[in-house]
C-alpha positions as a Markdown table, in Angstrom:
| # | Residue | x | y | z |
|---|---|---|---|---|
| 1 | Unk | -44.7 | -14.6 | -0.3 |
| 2 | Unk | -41.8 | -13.5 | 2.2 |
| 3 | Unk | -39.9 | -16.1 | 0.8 |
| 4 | Unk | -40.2 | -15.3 | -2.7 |
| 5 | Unk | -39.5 | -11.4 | -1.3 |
| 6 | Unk | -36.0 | -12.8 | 0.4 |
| 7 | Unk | -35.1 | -14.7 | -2.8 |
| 8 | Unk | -35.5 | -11.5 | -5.1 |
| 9 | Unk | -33.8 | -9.4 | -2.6 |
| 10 | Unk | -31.0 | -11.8 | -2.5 |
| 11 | Unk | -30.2 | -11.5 | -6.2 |
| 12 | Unk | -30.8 | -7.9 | -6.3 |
| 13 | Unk | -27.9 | -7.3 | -3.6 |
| 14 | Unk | -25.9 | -10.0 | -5.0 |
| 15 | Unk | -25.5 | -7.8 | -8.3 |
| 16 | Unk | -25.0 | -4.6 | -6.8 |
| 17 | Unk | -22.5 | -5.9 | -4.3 |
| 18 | Unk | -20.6 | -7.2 | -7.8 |
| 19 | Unk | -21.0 | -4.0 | -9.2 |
| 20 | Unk | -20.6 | -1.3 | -5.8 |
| 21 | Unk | -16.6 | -3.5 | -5.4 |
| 22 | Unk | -15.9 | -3.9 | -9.1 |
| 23 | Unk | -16.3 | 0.1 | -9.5 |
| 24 | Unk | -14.0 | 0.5 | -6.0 |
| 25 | Unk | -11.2 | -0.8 | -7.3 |
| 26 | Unk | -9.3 | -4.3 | -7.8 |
| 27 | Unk | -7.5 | -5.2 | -4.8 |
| 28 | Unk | -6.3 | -8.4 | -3.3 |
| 29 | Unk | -8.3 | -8.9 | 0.5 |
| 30 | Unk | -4.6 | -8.6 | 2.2 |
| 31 | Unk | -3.8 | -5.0 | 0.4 |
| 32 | Unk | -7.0 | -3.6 | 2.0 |
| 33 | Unk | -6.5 | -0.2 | 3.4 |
| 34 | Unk | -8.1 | 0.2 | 6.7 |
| 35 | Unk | -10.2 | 2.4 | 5.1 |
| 36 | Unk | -11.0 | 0.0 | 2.1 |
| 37 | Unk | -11.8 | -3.1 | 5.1 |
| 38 | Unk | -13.7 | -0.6 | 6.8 |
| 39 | Unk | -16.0 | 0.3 | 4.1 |
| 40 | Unk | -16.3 | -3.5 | 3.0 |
| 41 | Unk | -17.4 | -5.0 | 6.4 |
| 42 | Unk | -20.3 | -2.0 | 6.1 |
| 43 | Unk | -21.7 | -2.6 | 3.1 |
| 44 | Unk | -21.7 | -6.6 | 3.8 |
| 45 | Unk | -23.8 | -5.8 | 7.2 |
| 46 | Unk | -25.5 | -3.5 | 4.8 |
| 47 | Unk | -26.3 | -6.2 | 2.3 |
| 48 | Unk | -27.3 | -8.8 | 5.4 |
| 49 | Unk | -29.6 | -6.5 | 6.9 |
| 50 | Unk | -31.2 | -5.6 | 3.4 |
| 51 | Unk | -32.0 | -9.3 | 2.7 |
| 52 | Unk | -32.9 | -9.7 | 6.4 |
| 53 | Unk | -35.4 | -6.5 | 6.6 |
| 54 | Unk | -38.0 | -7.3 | 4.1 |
| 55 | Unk | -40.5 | -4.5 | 5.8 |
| 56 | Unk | -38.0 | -1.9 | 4.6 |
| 57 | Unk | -38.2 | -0.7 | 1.6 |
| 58 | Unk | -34.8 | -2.2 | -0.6 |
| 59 | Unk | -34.5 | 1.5 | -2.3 |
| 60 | Unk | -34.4 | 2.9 | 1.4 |
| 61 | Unk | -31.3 | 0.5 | 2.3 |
| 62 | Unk | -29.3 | 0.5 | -1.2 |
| 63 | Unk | -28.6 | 4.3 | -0.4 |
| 64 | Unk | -26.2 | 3.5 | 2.2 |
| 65 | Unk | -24.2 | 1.2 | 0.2 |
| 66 | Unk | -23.3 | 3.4 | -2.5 |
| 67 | Unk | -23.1 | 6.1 | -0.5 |
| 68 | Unk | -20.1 | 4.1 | 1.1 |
| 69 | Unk | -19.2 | 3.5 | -2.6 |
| 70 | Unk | -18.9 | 6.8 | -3.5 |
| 71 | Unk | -16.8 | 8.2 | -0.3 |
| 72 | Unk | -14.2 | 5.3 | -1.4 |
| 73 | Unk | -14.3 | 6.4 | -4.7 |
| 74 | Unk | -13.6 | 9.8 | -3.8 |
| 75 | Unk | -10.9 | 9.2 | -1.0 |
| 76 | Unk | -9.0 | 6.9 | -4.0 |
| 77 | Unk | -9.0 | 9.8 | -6.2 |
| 78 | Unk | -7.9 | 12.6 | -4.0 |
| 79 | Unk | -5.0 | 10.3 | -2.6 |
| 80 | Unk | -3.7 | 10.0 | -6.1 |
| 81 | Unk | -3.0 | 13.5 | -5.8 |
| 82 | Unk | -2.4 | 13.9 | -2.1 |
| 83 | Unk | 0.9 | 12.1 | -0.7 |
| 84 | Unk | -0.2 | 13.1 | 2.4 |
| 85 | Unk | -3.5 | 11.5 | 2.5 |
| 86 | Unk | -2.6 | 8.3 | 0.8 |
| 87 | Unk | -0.3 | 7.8 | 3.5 |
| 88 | Unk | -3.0 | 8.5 | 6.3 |
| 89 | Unk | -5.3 | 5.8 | 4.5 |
| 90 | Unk | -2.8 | 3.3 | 3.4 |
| 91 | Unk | -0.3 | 3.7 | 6.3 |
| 92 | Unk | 3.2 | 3.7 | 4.8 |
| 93 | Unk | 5.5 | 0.5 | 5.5 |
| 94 | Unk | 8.4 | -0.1 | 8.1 |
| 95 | Unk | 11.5 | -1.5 | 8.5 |
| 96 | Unk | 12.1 | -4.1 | 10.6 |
| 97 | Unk | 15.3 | -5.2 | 9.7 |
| 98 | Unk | 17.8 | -3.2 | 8.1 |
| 99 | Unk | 21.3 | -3.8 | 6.7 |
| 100 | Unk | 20.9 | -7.7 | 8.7 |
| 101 | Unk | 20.0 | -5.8 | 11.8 |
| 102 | Unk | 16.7 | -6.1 | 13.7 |
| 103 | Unk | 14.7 | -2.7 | 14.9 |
| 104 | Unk | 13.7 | -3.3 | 18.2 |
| 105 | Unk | 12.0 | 0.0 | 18.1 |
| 106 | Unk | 10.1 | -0.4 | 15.0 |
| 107 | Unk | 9.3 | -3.8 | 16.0 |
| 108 | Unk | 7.7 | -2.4 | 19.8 |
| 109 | Unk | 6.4 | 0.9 | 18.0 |
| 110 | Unk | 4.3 | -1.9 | 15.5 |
| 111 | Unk | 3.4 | -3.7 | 18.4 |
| 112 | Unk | 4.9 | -6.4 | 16.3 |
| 113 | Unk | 7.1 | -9.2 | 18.5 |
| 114 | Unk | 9.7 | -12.0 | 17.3 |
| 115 | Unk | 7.2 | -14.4 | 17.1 |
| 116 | Unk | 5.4 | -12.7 | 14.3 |
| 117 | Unk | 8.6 | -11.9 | 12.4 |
| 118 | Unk | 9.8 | -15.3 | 12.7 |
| 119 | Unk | 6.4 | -16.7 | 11.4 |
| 120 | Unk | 6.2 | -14.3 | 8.3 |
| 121 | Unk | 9.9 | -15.3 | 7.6 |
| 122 | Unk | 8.8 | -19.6 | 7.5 |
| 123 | Unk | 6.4 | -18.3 | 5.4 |
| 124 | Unk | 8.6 | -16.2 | 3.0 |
| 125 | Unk | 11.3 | -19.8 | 2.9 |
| 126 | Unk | 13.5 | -18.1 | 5.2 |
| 127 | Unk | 15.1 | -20.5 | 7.4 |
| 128 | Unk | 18.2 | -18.0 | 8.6 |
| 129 | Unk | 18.2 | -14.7 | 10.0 |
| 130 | Unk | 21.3 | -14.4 | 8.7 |
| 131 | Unk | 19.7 | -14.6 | 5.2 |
| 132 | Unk | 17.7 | -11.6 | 5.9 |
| 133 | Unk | 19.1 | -8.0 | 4.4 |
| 134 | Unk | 16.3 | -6.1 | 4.9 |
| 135 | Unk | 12.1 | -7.0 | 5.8 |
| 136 | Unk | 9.4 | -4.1 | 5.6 |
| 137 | Unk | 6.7 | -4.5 | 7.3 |
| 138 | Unk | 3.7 | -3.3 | 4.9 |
| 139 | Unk | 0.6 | -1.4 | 5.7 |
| 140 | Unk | -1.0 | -4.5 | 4.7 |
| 141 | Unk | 0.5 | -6.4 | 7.5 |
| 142 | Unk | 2.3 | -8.9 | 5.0 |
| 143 | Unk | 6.6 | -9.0 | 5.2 |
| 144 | Unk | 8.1 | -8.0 | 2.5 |
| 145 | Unk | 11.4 | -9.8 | 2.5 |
| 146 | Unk | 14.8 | -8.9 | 0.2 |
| 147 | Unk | 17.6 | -11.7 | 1.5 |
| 148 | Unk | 21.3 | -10.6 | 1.2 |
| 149 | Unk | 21.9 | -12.8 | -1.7 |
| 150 | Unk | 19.7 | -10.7 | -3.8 |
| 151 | Unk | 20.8 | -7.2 | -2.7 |
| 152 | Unk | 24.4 | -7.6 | -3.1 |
| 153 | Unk | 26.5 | -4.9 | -2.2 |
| 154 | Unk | 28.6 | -3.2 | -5.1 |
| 155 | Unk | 32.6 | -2.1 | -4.9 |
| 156 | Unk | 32.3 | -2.4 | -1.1 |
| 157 | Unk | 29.3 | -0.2 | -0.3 |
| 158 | Unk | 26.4 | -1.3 | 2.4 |
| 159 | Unk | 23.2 | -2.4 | 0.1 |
| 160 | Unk | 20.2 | -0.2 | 0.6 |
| 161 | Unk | 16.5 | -0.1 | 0.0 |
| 162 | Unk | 15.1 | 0.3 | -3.6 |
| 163 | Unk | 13.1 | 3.5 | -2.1 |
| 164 | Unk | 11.6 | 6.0 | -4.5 |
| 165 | Unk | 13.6 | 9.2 | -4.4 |
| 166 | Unk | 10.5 | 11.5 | -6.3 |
| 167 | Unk | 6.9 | 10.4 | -6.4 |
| 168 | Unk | 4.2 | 12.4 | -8.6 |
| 169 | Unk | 7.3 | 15.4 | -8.8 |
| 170 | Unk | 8.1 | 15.5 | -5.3 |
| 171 | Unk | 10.9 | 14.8 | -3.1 |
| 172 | Unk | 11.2 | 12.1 | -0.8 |
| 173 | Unk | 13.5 | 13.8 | 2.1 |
| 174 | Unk | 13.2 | 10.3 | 4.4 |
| 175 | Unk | 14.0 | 8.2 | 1.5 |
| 176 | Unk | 17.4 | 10.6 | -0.3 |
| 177 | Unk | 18.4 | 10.2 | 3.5 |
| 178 | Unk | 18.0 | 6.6 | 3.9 |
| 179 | Unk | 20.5 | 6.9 | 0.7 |
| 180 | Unk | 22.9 | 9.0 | 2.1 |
| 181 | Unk | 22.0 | 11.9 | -0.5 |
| 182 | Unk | 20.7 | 15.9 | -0.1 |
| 183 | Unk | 18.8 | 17.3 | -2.5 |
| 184 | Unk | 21.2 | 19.2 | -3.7 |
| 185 | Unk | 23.2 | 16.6 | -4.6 |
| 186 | Unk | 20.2 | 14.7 | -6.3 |
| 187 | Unk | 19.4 | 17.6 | -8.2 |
| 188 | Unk | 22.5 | 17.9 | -9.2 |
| 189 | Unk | 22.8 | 14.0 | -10.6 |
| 190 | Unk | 19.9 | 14.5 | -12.4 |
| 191 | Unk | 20.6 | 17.6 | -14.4 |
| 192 | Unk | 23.6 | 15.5 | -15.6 |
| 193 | Unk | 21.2 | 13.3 | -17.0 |
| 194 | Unk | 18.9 | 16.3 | -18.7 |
| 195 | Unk | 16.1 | 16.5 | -16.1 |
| 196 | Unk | 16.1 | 20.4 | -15.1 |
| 197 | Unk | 12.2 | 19.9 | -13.7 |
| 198 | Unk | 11.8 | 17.5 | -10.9 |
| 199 | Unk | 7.8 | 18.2 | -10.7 |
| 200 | Unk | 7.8 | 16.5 | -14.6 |
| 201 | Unk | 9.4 | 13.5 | -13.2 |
| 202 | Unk | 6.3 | 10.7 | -12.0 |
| 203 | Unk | 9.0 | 8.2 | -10.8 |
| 204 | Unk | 12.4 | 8.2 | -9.6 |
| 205 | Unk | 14.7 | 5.4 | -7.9 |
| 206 | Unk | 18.5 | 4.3 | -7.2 |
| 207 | Unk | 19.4 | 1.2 | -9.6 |
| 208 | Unk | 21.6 | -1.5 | -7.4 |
| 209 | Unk | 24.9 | 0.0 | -9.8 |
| 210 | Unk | 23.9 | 3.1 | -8.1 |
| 211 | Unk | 21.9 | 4.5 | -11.6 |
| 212 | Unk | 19.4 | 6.6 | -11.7 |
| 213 | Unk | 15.5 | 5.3 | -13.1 |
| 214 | Unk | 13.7 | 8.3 | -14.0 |
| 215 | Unk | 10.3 | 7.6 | -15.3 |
| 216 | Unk | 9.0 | 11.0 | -16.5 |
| 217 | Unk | 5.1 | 12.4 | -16.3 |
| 218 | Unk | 2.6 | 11.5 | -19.5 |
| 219 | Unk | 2.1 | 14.5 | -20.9 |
């Protein structure tokens, strides 16, 4: 009979694990927020625990896992809205080599040593340093690699990253420096272009020929 119990119980937490990660979101396993891994080691103790504990009622130990469910939910929709809080959840990327030259301080801040960098560069196909223009490290802990012979540089000037400049209406200070710009002067280049209202802009960017992408809100 506790067999039989441990079979059904199985099943039953087989299809709500299926349906408590199909409603959080699709996400590859290495884009996993800390948050996001968090919740996901939880509910599959959760789910080992419920198959294990066959005393416990399975109502009494399915509360748990969407309660989980639904705090994820929620912290995915208020960081659509909230730049701040997406970046304390997601963590925001960082530069570890810039212009062909490596940050030793990013690199020690990361607690991320040569090592590491040269491993995640074999497995990007680089076999040069030299070949490198810039790596991010993401939040995700993968490299993110752009080599020099993709990002040339234009009528002389030093290549730079592909940053956004606005994000959901608002200005990216860090990033218009990174550029070299104020945002004065991007205001500026984009009412010559015919966008008066930064807030009705959802994406902005600087094009290699030094262009302006402007992707606008749906309204």
């Amino acid at each position: 009979m506790e067999l039989f119990t441990i079979i059904i119980r199985t099943l039953v937490i087989y299809v709500v694990i299926l349906i408590v990660f199909r409603l959080m979101g699709k996400r590859e396993i290495g884009q996993l927020s800390i948050v996001d891994f968090v919740i996901s080691l939880m509910i599959a103790e959760l789910a080992v625990m419920t198959i294990e504990n066959v005393k416990v009622p399975i109502s009494h130990q399915l509360i748990p896992m969407f309660l989980l469910m639904s705090i994820q939910i929620s912290l995915a929709y208020i960081s659509l809205k909230s730049q701040g809080l997406r970046k304390l959840i997601d963590g925001k990327p960082s530069v570890i080599i810039r212009q062909g030259k490596i940050d030793e301080k990013e690199m020690s801040k990361q607690r991320y040593n040569f090592d590491d960098l040269l491993l995640q560069l074999r497995q990007k196909d680089i076999q040069y340093m030299s070949d490198v223009e810039f790596a991010i490290l993401e939040p995700s802990g993968d490299l993110s690699v752009i080599r020099k012979d993709s990002n040339p540089s234009i009528d002389g000037k030093p290549s730079f990253l592909p940053l956004p400049l606005i994000l959901d209406g608002k200005i990216q200070f860090e990033h218009i420096k990174e550029i070299g710009e104020t945002e004065r002067g991007l205001r500026k280049e984009l009412r010559k272009l015919g966008y008066y209202d930064v807030e009705k802009i959802s994406f902005c960017s600087l094009n290699r020929d030094q262009s302006f992408f402007v992707d606008l809100k749906d309204e």
